[in-house]
C-alpha positions as CSV (number, residue, x, y, z in Angstrom):
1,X,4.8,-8.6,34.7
2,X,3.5,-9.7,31.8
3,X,2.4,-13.5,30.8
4,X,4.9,-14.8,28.0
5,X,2.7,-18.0,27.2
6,X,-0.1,-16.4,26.5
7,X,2.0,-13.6,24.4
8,X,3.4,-16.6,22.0
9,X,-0.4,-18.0,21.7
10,X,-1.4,-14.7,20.4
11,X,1.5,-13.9,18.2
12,X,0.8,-16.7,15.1
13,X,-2.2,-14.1,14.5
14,X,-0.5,-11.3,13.3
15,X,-0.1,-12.8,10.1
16,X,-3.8,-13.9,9.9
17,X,-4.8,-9.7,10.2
18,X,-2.2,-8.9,7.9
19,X,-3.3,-11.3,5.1
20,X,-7.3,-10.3,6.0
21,X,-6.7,-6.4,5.9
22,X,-4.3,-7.4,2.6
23,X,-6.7,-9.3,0.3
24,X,-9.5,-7.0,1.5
25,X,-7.6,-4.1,0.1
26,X,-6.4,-5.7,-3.0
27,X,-9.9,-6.7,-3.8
28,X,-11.6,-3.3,-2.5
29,X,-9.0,-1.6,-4.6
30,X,-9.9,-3.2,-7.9
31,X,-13.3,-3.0,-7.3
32,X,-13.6,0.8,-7.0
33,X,-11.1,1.5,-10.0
34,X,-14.0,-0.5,-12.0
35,X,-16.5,1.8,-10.3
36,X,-14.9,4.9,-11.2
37,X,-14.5,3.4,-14.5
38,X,-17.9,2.9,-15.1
39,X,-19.1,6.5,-13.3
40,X,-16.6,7.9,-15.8
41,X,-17.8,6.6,-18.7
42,X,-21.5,7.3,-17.8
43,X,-20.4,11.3,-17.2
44,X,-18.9,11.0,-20.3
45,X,-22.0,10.6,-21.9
46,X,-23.9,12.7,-20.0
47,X,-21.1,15.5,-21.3
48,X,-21.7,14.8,-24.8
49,X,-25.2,14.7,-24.8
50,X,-25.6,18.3,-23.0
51,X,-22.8,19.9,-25.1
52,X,-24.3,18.9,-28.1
53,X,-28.1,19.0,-27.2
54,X,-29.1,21.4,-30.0
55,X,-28.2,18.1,-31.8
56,X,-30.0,15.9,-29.6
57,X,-32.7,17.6,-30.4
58,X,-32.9,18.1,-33.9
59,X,-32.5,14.4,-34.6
60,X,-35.0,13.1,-31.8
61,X,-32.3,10.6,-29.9
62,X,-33.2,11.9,-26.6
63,X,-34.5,8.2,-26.1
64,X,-31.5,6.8,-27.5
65,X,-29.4,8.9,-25.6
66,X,-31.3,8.5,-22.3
67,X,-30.9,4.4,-23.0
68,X,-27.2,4.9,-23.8
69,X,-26.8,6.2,-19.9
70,X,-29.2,3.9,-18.7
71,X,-27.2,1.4,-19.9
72,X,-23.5,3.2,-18.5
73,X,-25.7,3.6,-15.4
74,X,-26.5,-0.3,-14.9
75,X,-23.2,-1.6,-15.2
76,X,-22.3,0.9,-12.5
77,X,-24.5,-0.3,-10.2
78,X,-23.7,-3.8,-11.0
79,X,-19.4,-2.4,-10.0
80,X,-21.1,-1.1,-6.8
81,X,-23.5,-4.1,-5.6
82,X,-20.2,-6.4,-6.1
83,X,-17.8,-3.9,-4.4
84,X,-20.7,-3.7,-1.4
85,X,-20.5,-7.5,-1.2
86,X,-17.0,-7.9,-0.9
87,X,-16.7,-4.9,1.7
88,X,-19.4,-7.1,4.1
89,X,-17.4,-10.4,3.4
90,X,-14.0,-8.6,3.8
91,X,-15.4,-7.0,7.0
92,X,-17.0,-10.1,8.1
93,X,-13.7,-12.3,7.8
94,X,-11.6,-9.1,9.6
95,X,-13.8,-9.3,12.9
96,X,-14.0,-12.3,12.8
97,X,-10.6,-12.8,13.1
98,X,-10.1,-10.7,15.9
99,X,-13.1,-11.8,17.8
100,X,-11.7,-15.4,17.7
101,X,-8.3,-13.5,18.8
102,X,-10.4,-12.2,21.6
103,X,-12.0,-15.5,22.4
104,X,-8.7,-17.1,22.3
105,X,-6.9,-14.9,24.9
106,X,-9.8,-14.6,27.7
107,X,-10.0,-18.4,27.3
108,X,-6.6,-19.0,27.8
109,X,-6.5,-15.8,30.1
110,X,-9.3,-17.2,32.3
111,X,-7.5,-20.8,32.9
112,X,-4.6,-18.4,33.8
113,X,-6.3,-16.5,36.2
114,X,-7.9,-19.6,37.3
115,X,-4.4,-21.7,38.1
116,X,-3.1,-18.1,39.8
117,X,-0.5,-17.5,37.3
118,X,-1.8,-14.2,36.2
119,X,-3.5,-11.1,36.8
120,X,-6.5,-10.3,35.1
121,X,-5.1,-6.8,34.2
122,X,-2.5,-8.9,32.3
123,X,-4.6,-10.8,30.2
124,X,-6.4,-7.2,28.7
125,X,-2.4,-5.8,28.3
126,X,-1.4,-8.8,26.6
127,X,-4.6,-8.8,24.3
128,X,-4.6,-5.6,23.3
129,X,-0.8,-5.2,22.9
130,X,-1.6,-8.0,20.1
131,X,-4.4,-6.9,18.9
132,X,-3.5,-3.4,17.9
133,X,0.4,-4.3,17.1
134,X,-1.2,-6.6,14.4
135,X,-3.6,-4.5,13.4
136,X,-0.6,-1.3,13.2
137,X,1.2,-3.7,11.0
138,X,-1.4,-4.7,8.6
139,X,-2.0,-0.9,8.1
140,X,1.1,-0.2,7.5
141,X,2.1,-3.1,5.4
142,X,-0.9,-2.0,3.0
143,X,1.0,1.7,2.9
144,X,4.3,0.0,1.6
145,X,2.6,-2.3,-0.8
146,X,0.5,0.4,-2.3
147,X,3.5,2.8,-2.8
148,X,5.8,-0.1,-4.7
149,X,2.6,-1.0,-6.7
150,X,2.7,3.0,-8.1
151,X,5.0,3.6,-10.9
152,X,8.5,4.6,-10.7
153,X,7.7,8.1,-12.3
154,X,5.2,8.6,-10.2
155,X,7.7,8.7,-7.3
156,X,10.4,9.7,-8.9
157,X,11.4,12.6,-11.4
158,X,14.4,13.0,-13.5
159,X,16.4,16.0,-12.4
160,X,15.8,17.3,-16.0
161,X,12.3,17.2,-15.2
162,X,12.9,19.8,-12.2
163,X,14.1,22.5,-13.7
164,X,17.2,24.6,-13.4
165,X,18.3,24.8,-9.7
């Protein structure tokens, strides 16, 4: 049997995972689409400079060049410092969330145990039924937000589009 009480303690924490594992993504997210942003722009020049070296060369702007990446370089590695920091703080907040989930429940769990209205088997079933239900529907709430956050032609094509059938 398992314990309702401490089932409706642990269930106002769902929502506290799902809006952890939500702004860490959102944030994450924009973070790397500025790091790519920057990697590409610093490949871009790396690309012109070798496909046109002869030029390079004949002009003497290897140093102008080589501060040009330099330059694409640094604000990459500023992208990647900031998306670093936000990935510890994100991670931070997320276990710390659950380990206050797990504090919660063996606290209550023990006083349970303690007054002989539970197992201790039940206070683990409990716990981890919550634990990884909230965590299952974080994940997935992340999925469905992602895909309506894509552009309806990238999901969908006209039938034109398809070809003859």
């Amino acid at each position: 049997m398992h314990d309702w009480k401490l089932t409706l303690l642990m269930m106002p924490l769902t929502p506290i995972h799902i809006i952890c594992a939500g702004v860490m993504s959102k944030i994450l997210s924009k973070a790397a689409w500025k790091e790519s942003e920057n990697s590409a722009k610093a490949s871009a020049i790396i690309e012109e400079v070798i496909s046109s070296i002869k030029t390079v060369f004949a002009f003497n702007g290897q140093d102008c060049e080589t501060k040009r990446y330099v330059k694409a370089l640094k604000k990459n590695k500023k992208e990647c410092l900031t998306k670093s920091i936000y990935t510890g703080i994100g991670m931070a907040v997320s276990q710390l969330t659950v380990y206050c989930s797990y504090a919660l429940a063996f606290w209550i769990g023990t006083i349970s145990i303690a007054n002989g209205e539970i197992e201790p088997s039940v206070v683990f079933t409990v716990l981890f039924s919550i634990i990884w239900g909230s965590m299952s529907l974080a994940l997935w709430s992340l999925g469905v937000i992602k895909c309506r956050s894509e552009t309806p032609s990238d999901n969908l094509r006209a039938p034109e589009a398809l070809g003859p059938q």
